[in-house]
C-alpha positions as CSV (number, residue, x, y, z in Angstrom):
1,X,0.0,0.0,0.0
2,X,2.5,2.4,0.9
3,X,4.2,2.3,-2.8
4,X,0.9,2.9,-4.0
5,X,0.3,5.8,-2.1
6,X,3.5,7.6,-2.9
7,X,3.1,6.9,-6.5
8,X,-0.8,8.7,-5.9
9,X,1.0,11.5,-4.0
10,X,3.6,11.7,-6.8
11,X,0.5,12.1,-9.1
12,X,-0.8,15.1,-7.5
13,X,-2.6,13.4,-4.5
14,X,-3.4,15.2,-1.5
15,X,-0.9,13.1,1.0
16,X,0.1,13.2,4.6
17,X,2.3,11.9,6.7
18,X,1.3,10.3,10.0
19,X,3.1,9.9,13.2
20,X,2.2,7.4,15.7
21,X,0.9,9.9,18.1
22,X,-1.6,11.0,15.2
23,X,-0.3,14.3,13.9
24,X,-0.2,14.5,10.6
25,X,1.9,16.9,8.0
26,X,1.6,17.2,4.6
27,X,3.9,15.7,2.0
28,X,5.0,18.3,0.1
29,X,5.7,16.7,-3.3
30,X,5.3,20.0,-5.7
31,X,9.0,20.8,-4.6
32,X,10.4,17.1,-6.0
33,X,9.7,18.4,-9.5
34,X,10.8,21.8,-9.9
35,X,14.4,23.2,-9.0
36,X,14.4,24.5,-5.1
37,X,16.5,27.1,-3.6
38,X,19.9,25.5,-2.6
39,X,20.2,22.9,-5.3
40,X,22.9,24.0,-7.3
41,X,25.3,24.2,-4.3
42,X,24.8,20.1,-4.4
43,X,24.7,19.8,-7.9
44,X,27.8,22.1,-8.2
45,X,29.6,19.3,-6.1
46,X,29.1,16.0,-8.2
47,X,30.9,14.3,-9.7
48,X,31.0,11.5,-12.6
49,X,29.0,9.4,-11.6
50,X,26.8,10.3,-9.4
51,X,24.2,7.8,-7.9
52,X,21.1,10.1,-6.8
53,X,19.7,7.7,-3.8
54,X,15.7,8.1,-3.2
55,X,15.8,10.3,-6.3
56,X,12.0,10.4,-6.8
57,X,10.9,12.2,-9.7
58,X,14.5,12.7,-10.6
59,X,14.9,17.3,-9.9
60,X,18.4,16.4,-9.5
61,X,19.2,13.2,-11.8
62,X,18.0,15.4,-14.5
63,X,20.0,18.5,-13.6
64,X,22.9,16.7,-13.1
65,X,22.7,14.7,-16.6
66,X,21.9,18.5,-18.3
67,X,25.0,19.2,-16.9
68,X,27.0,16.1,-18.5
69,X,27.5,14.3,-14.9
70,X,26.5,10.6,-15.2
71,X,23.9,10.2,-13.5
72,X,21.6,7.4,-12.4
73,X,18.6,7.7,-9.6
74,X,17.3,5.2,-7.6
75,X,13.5,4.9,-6.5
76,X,11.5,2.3,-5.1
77,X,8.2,3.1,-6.8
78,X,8.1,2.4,-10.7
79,X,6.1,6.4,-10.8
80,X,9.1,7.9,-10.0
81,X,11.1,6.0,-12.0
82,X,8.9,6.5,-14.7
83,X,8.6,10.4,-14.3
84,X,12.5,10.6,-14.1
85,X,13.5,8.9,-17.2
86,X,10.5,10.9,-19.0
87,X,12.5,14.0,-18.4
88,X,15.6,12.5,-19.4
89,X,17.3,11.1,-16.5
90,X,18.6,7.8,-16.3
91,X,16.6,5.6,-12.9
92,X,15.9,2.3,-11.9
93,X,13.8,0.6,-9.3
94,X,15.8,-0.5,-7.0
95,X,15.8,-0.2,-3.2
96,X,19.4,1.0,-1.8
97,X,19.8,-2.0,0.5
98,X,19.9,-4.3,-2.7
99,X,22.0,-4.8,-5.3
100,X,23.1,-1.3,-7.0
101,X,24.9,-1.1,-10.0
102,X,28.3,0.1,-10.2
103,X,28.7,-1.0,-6.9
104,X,32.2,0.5,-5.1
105,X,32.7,2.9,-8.7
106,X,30.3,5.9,-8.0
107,X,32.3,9.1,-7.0
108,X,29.2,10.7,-5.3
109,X,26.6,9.8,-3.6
110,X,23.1,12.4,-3.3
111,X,21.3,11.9,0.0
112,X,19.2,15.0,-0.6
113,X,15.7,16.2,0.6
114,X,16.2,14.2,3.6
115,X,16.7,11.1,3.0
116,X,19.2,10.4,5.0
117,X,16.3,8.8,7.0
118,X,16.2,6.2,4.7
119,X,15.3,2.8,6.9
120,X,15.1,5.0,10.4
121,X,19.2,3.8,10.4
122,X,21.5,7.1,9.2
123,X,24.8,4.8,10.2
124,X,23.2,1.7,8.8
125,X,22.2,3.5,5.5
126,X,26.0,5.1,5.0
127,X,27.4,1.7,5.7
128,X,26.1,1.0,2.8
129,X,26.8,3.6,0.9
130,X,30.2,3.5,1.9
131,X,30.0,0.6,0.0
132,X,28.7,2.1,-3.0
133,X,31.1,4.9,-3.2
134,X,34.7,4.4,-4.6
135,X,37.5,4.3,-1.7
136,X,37.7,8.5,-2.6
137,X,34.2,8.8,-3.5
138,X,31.9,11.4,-1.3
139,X,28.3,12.0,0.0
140,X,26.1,14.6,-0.5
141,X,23.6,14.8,2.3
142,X,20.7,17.2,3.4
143,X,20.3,17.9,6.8
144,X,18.5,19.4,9.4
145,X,18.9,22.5,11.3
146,X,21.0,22.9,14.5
147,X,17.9,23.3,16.8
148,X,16.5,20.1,15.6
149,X,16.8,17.1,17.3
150,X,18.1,14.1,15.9
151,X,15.6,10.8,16.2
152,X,13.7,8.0,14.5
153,X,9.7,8.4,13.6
154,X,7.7,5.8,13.1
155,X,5.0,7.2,10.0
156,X,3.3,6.1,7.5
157,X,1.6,7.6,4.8
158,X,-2.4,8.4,4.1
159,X,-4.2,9.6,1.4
160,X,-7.4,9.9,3.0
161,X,-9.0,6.3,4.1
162,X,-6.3,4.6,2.9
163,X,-3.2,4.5,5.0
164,X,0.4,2.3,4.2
165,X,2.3,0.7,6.7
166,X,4.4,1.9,9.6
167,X,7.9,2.6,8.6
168,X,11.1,4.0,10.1
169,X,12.6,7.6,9.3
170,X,15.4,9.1,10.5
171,X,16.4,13.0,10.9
172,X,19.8,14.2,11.5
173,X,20.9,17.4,12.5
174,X,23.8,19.2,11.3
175,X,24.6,18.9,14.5
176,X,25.2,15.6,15.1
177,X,26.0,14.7,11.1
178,X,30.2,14.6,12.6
179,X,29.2,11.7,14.5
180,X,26.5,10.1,12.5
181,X,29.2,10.1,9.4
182,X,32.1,9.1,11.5
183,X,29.5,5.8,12.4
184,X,29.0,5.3,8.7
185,X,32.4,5.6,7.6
186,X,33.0,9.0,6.7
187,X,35.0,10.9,9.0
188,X,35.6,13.9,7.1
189,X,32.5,15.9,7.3
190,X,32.4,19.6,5.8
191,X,29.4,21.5,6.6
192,X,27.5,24.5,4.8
193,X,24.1,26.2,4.7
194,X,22.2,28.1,1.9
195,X,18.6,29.2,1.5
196,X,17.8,27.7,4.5
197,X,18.8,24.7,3.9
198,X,21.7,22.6,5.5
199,X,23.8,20.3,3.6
200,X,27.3,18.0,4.4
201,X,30.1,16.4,1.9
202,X,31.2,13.1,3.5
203,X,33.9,12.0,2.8
């Protein structure tokens, strides 16, 4: 259910996301499609290739192949896939945790819009990127603001009546990204912030 749902939200569907305690925010899927404030100073910082992880609709797989970086985004519902390579991007369906192409050859690695929550795990989920990455390879990844505190959520998504099931997401604050990274296998961490928006190369 829930791959259904984010392939409705990714459709235009009004979607939220719920936390176990019943609050519910809205997924603001309107800003996975058009360029967003901040974006250039990851794009600016890829190299070839770049594997775009979570890529959904493919903003950034598409810039980046404009741009002459290989690219390739990775997506777990066959919507986004579909929307990225219908505006020119090269994406597969493929969950990060399985087999990736290129495996141990990409030079970058995008962790953008937040998903470094991927699977509620941040040092779990750069394990494995760290495994993805060449030996000198780096990671892009976006952030959240000093004030924030760092935790796991269980959520789920709903589109009205229908809800998916419970999942794990993790945010990371800028913060705590030094120690996070160092957990994961990167212990060079460099930090910056633009339009609101906080970002670090891991390296």
């Amino acid at each position: 259910m829930i791959g259904q749902i984010y392939a409705d939200a990714l459709a235009g569907a009004t979607t939220e996301i719920e936390h176990v305690d019943g609050t519910r925010v809205v997924l603001e899927t309107a800003r996975w499609f058009e360029p967003v404030d901040g974006d250039e100073t990851l794009l600016s910082r890829c190299t070839s290739p770049t594997l775009d992880i979570g890529s959904g609709p493919g903003r950034l797989t598409v810039a980046l192949a404009r741009r002459g970086v290989q690219s390739l985004g990775i997506d777990i519902t066959p919507r986004a896939v579909a929307l990225t390579r219908k505006a020119g991007g090269f994406a597969m369906l493929r969950n990060v945790f399985d087999e990736v192409p290129g495996s141990g050859q990409w030079a970058t690695a995008l962790l953008a819009d937040g998903n470094i929550g991927i699977g509620g795990h941040p040092e779990m989920l750069l394990r494995r990127v760290r495994q993805l990455v060449r030996p000198d390879g780096t990671v892009l990844v976006e952030v959240a603001p000093p004030e924030t505190r760092s935790r796991v959520d269980r959520i789920r998504l709903r589109r009205g009546p229908h809800v998916g099931d419970w999942f794990g997401w993790a945010t990371v604050s800028v913060s705590d990204i030094q120690r996070v990274a160092g957990a994961g296998g990167f212990p060079n961490v460099d930090c910056w912030t633009t339009h609101d928006r906080w970002m670090a190369r891991l390296s």
